[in-house]
C-alpha positions as CSV (number, residue, x, y, z in Angstrom):
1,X,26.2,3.6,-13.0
2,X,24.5,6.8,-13.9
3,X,20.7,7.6,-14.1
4,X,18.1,10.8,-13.8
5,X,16.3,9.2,-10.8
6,X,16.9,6.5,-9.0
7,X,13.8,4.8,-6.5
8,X,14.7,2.9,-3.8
9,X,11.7,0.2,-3.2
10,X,9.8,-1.3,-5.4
11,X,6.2,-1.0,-4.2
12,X,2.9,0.6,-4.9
13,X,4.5,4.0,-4.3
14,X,8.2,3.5,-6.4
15,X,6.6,1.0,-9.5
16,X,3.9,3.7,-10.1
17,X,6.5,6.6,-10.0
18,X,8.9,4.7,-12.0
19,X,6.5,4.1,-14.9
20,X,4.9,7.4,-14.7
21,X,8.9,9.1,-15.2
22,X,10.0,6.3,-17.6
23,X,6.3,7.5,-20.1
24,X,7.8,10.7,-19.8
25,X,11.0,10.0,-21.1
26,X,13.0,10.3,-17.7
27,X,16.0,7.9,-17.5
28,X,14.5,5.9,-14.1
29,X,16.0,3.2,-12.2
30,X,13.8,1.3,-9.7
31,X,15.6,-1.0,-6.9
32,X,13.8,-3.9,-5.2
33,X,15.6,-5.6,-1.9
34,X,13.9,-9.1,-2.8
35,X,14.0,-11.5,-5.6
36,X,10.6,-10.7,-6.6
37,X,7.3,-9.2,-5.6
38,X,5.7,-12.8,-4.1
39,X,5.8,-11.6,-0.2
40,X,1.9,-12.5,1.1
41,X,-0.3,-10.7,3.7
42,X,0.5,-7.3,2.0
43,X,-2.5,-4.8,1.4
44,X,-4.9,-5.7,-2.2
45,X,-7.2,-2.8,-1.7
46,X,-7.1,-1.3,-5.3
47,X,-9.5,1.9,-4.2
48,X,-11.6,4.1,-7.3
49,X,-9.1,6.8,-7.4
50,X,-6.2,4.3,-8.2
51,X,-8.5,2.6,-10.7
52,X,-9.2,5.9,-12.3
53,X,-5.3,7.0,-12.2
54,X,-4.9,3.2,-14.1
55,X,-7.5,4.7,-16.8
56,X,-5.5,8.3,-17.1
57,X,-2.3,6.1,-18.2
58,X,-3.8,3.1,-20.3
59,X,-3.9,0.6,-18.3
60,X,-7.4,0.2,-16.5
61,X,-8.6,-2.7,-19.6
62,X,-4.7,-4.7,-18.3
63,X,-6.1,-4.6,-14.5
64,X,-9.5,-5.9,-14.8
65,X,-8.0,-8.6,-16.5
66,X,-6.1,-9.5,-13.8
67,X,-7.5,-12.6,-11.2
68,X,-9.5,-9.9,-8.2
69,X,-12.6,-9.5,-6.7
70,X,-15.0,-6.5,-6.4
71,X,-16.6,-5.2,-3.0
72,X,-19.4,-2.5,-3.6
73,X,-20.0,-2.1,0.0
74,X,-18.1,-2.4,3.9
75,X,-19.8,-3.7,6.4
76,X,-19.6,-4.6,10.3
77,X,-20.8,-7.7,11.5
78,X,-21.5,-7.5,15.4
79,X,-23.3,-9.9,17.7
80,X,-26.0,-7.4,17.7
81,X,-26.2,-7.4,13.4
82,X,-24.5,-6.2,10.5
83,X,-23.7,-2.4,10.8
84,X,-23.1,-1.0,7.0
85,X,-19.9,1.3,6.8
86,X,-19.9,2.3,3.0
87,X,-22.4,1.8,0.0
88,X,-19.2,2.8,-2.8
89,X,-22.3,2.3,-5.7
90,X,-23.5,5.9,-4.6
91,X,-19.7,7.3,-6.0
92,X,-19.7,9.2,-9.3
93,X,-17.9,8.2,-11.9
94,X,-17.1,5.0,-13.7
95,X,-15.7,3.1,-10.4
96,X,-18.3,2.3,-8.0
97,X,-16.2,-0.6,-5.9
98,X,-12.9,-1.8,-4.3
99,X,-11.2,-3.9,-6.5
100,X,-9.1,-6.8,-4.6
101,X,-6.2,-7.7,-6.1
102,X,-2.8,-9.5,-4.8
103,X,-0.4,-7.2,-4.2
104,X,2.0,-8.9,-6.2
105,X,0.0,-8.8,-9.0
106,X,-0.3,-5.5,-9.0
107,X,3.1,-4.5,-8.9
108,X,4.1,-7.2,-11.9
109,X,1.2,-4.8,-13.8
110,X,3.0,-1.6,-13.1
111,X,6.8,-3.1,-13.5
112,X,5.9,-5.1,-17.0
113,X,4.7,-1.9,-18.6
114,X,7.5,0.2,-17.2
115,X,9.7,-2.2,-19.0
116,X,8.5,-1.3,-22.3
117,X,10.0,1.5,-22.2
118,X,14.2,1.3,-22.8
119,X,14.8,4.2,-20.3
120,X,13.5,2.3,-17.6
121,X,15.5,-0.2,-15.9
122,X,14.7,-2.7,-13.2
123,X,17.3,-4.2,-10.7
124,X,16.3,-6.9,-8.0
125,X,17.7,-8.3,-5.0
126,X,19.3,-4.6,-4.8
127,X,19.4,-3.1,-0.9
128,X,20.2,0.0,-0.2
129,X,22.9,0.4,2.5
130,X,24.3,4.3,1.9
131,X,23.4,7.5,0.3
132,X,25.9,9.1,-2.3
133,X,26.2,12.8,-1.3
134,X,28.6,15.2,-2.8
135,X,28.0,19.3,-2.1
136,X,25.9,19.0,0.8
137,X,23.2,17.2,-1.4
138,X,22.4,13.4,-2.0
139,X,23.5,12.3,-5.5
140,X,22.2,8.5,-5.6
141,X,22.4,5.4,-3.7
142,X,24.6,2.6,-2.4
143,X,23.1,-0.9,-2.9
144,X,24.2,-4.6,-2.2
145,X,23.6,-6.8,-4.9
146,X,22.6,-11.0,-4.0
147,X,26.3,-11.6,-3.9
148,X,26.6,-9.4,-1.7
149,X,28.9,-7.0,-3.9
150,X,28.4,-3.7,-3.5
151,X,27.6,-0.6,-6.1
152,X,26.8,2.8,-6.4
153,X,24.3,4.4,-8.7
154,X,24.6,8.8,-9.4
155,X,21.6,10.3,-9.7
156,X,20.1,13.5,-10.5
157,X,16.9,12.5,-7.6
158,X,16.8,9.9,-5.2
159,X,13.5,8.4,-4.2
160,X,12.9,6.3,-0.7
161,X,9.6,4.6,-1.6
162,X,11.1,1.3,0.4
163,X,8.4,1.4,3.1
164,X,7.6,2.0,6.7
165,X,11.2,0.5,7.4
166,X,13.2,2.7,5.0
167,X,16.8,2.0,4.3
168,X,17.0,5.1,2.6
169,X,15.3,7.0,5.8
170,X,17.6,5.5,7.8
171,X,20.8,6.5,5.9
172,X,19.6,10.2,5.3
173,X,19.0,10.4,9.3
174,X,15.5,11.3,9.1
175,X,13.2,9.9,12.0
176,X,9.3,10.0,11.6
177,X,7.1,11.4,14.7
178,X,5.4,8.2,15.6
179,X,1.1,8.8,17.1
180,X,1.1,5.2,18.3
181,X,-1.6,2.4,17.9
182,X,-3.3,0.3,20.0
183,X,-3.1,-3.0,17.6
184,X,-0.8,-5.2,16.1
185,X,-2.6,-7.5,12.9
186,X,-2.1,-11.3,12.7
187,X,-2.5,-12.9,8.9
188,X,-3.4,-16.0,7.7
189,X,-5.7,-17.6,5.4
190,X,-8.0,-20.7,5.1
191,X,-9.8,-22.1,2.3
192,X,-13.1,-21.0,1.0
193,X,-15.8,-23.1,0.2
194,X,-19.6,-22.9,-2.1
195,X,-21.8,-21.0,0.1
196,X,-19.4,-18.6,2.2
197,X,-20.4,-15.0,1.9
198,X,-18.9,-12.9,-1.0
199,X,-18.4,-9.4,0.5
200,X,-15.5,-8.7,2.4
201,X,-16.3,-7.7,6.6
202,X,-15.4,-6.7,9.6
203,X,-16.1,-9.3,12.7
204,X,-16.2,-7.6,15.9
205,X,-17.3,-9.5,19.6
206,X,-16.6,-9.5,22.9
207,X,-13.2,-7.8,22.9
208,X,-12.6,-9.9,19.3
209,X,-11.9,-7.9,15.7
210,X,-11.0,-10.3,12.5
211,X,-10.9,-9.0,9.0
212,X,-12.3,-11.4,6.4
213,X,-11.1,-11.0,2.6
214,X,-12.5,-12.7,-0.2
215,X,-9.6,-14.3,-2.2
216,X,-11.3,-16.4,-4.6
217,X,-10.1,-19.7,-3.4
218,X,-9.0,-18.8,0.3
219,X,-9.8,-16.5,3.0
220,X,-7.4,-14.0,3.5
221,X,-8.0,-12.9,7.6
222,X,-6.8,-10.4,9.6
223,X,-6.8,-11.0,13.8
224,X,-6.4,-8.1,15.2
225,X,-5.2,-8.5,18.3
226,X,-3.8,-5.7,21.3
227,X,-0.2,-3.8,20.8
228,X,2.3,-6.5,21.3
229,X,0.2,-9.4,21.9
230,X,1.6,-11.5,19.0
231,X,4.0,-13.2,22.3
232,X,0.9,-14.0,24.6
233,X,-1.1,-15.2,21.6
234,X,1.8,-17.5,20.6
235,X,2.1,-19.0,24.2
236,X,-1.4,-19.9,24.1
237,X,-0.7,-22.2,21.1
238,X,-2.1,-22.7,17.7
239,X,-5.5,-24.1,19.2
240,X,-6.2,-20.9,20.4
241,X,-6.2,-18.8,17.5
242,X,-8.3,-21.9,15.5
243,X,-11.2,-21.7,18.4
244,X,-10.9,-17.6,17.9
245,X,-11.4,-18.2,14.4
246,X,-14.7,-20.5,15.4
247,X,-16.3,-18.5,17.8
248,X,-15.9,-15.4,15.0
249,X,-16.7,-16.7,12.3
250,X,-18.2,-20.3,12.3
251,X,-18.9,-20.6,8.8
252,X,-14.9,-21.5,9.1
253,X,-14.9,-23.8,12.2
254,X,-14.8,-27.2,10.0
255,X,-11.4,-25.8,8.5
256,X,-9.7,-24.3,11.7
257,X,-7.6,-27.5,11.0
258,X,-6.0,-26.3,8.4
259,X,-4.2,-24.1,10.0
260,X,-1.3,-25.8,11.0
261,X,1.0,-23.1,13.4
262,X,2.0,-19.4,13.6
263,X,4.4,-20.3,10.8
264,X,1.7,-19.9,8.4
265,X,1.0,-16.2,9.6
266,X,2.3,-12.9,9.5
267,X,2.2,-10.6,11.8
268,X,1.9,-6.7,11.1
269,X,3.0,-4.6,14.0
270,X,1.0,-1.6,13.1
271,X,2.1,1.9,13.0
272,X,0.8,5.4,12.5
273,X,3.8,7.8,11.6
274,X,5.0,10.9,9.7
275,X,8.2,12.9,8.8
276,X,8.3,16.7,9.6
277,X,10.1,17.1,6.3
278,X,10.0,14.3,3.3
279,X,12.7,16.1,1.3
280,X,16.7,16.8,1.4
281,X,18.5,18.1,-1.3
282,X,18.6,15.3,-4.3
283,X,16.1,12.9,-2.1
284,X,12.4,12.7,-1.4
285,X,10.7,10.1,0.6
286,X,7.1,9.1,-0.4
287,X,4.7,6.4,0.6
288,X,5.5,4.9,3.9
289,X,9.0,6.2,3.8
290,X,7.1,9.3,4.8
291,X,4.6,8.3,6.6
292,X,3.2,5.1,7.7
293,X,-0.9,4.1,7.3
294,X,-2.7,2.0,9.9
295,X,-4.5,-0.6,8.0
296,X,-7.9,1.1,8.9
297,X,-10.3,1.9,5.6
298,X,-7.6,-0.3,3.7
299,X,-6.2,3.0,2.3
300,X,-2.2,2.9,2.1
301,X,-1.5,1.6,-1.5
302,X,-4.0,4.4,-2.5
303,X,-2.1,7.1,-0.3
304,X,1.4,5.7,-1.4
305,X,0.0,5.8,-5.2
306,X,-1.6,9.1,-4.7
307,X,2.1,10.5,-3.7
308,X,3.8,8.8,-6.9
309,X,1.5,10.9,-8.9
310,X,1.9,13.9,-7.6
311,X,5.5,13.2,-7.5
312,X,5.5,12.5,-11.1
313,X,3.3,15.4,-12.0
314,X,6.2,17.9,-9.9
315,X,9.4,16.6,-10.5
316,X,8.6,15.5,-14.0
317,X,9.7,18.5,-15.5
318,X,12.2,19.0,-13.4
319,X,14.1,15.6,-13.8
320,X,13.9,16.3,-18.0
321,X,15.6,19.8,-17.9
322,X,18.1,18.0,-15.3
323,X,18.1,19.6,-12.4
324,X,15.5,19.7,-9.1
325,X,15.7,22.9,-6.9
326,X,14.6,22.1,-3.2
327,X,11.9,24.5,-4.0
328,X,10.2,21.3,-6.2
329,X,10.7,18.4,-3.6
330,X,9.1,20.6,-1.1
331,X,6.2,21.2,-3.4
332,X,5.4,17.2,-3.6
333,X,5.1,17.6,0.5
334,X,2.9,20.5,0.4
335,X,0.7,18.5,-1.8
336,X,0.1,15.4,0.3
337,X,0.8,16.7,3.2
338,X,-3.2,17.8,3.8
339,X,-4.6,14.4,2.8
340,X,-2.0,12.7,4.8
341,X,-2.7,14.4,7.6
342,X,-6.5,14.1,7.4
343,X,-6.6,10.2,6.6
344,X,-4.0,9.3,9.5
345,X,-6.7,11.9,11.8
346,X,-9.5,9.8,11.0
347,X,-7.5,6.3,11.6
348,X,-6.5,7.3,15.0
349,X,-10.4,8.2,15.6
350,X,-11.4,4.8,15.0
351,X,-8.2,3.2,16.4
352,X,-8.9,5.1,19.6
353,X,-12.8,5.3,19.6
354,X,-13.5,1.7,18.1
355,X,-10.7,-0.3,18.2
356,X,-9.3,0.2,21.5
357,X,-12.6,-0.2,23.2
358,X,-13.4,-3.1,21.2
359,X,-10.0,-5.4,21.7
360,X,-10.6,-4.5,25.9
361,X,-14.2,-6.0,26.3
362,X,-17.4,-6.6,24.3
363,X,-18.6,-4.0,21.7
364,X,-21.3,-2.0,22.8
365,X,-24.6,-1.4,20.2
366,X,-23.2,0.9,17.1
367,X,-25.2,3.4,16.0
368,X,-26.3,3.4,12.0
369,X,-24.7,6.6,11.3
370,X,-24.9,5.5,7.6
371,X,-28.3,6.5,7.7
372,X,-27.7,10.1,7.8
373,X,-27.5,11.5,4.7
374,X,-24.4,13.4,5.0
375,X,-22.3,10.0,6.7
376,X,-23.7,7.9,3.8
377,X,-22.7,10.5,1.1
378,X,-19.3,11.4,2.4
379,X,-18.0,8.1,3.7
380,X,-17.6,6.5,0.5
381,X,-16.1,9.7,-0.7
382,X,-13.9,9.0,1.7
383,X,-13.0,5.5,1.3
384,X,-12.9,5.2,-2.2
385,X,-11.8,8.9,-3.9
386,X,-9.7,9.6,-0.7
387,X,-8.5,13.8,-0.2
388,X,-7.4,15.8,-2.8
389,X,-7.4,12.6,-5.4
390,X,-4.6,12.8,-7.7
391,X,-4.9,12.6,-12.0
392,X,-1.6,12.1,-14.2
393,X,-0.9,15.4,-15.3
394,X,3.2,14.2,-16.6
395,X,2.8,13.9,-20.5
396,X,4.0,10.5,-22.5
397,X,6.8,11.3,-24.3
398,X,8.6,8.0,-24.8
399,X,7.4,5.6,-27.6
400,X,6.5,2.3,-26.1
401,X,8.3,-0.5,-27.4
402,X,6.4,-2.3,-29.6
403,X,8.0,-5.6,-28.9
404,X,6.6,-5.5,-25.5
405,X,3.9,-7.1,-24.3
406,X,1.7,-6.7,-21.1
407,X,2.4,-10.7,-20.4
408,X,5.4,-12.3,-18.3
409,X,7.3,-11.1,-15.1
410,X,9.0,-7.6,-16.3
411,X,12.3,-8.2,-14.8
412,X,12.5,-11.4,-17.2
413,X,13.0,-8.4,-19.6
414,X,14.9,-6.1,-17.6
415,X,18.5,-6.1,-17.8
C-alpha cells in the first residue's frame, strides 16, 4: 500500500493531523493499535485554544453537541479552605471554560469527519512493529494487522503520534531525556448523586492529593499517590483506598462500596520527557511520541493538538508538491519546541514545590496568589490559551463528501 503520509496512533495528536492533511487534499492514512477508541481513564480536558482550533475548521457547533461538562474555574480544596487556581471567565474571546469531554468521544468527532473525505483512510487494530527505510531515510511503516498478518505501507512522511510508549520511537531508535516525577495517578470512578458539587477540584490533606471530575453520572477520580506506590497501595487492600476516598472526600463515603477492587482502576505511571530531536528523514514524532506531559493543569491533549496543527500548517505544503526536505520536519520542532519546554518547566514546579511536599506529610497554609493581579490574569492564560496557541493556517482543498454525516463510528465507513 502506498500513501503521502502515513500516522501511526490514533489519538488527539494523529486524528487532528490526519483530518487537518485529508481537508487539504493530502492522501493520509491514520493507524490505531486497538479496535476502537473506548480505553477509559484517558485525559477529557478540551482547553479554549482547542475549542477555538475546532471553530477555525468547522467543527466547534459538532463538539458542543457532544455529552461534556463545562468548568469556568480550578480550585484547591484544603483542610484550611478552598484555594482558587484559575477564574478562565476573565479569558478573551468566545471560550471562557474547560470543556470535559470523554476522550473517546472526542476522537470518534475528529475520525468521523476525517472520513468524509475519500483521501483519508482509517485502519484499526494496526500496530506498528518496523519502519520502512530505503536511502538512508524512513519511507513508511510495518504494521500487524488483528490476525496477526503483517503489511507494509510507503509513504512520502511518517508520523509517530502513538504516545508516550511509541512503537514508532522505538523502531527509529530515538530515546527521550526523561526529568522524572514524584507521582504515579490511580483512576477510578464512583457514581454521582443530586447535591454533589459541580466544579471539578483538587483535594489535598495530610500527605493526600485526589482529583475529582465531574462526569455527569459518575465521578471520574484521580489518587495520586508517590512514584511507584501502586504495589504498597495494592497490599493494603481495596479497603484502603475506599477509607482514602472517605476521609477526602466524604460527600462519597456512602458509595466507597462500590468500588469493588483495583480491577476497576487504572493506574498512570507518570512521566515528564522529551526528545533532543523529533525528526529523521521521512518521520516526525509529535504529541507524547516527543515528549510526554505530567497530568498537572490537565494540558496534554491541548499540547499534542497544538503540535498536529502546526504540523499541518508546515508539512502541508510540503506533502502536496510530494516531497518534505529535513529543513520542514525540523521547522515543526522549532515551533513547539518553546511551549513545550515552558509547560513541562512549570509542571515540574508544582510537581516538585506542591506535589512532592504534599504526598510526604500534611499541606502547609497556601497562599492566595490569585489575588495578585498579574497571577489571576496570566494563569488562566496559561491554562486555557496555553504558549504560542496554534490557528489552522493549511487551506481546505478537498470537497467533503456529501453523503457523510457527522453521526456513527467513522471506521464503520472506513474501508
Amino acid at each position: 500500500m502506498e500513501t503521502t503520509c502515513v500516522i501511526a496512533g490514533g489519538g488527539p495528536a494523529g486524528a487532528m493531523l490526519a483530518l487537518l492533511l485529508a481537508r487539504a487534499g493530502v492522501d493520509v492514512t491514520l493507524l490505531e493499535k486497538h479496535a476502537d477508541f473506548l480505553r477509559d481513564f484517558r485525559g477529557d480536558t478540551i482547553h479554549p485554544s482547542t475549542l477555538q482550533i475546532l471553530d477555525e475548521i468547522g467543527l466547534g457547533e459538532a463538539f458542543h453537541r457532544l455529552p461534556h461538562r463545562k468548568a469556568h474555574t480550578l480550585s484547591m480544596r484544603t483542610d484550611d479552605g478552598e484555594v482558587p487556581i484559575a477564574d478562565l471567565r476573565r479569558l478573551p474571546g468566545k471560550y471562557q471554560y474547560i470543556a470535559f469531554v470523554p476522550q473517546w468521544d472526542f476522537l470518534d468527532l475528529l475520525t468521523r469527519e476525517a472520513s468524509a473525505y475519500p483521501n483519508f483512510h482509517l485502519l484499526m487494530n494496526a500496530k506498528v512493529v518496523d519502519l520502512v527505510r530505503h536511502d538512508g531515510a524512513v519511507r513508511g511503516v510495518r504494521y500487524r494487522d488483528e490476525r496477526g498478518e503483517e503489511h507494509e505501507i510507503r509513504a512520502v512522511l511518517t508520523v509517530a503520534a502513538d504516545g508516550r510508549h511509541s512503537d514508532v520511537r522505538r523502531a527509529a531508535g530515538l530515546a527521550p531525556k526523561r526529568f522524572g516525577a514524584p507521582m504515579d495517578v490511580v483512576w477510578f470512578r464512583l457514581p454521582r448523586a443530586e447535591g454533589d458539587p459541580e466544579q471539578p477540584f483538587l483535594r489535598a490533606s495530610a500527605g493526600r492529593l485526589m482529583v475529582a471530575i465531574n462526569r455527569e453520572t459518575y465521578w471520574q477520580l484521580a489518587y495520586i499517590i508517590p512514584k511507584g506506590g501502586f504495589a504498597a497501595l495494592e497490599a493494603k487492600g481495596v479497603g484502603e483506598l475506599r477509607r482514602e476516598v472517605g476521609r477526602l472526600l466524604p460527600f462519597l463515603g456512602g458509595r466507597t462500596g462500590e468500588l469493588h477492587g483495583f480491577d476497576q482502576t487504572g493506574v498512570l505511571s507518570v512521566e515528564v520527557n522529551r526528545l533532543t530531536r523529533w525528526h529523521l528523514p521521512g518521520l516526525l514524532l509529535i504529541g507524547d511520541a516527543a515528549h510526554a506531559m505530567s497530568p498537572v493543569f490537565g494540558v496534554g491533549i491541548n499540547l499534542a493538538v497544538a503540535d498536529a496543527v502546526a504540523a499541518a500548517n508546515v508539512v502541508g505544503p510540503a506533502l502536496l508538491r510530494g516531497r518534505v526536505p529535513a529543513a520542514v520536519l525540523a521547522r515543526v520542532q522549532r515551533r513547539r519546541k518553546v511551549p513545550t519546554i515552558v509547560v513541562q518547566t512549570a509542571q515540574r514546579v508544582v510537581q516538585d514545590r506542591l506535589i512532592r511536599p504534599a504526598l510526604a506529610g500534611p499541606v502547609g497554609r497556601i497562599p492566595a496568589l490569585t489575588r495578585v493581579p498579574a497571577v489571576r490574569s496570566l494563569v488562566p492564560r496559561f491554562i486555557g490559551l496555553g504558549v504560542l496557541p496554534e490557528h489552522v493556517r493549511l487551506p481546505l482543498r478537498e470537497k467533503r463528501s456529501q453523503q457523510m454525516d457527522r453521526t456513527g463510528p467513522a471506521q464503520d465507513r472506513v474501508q
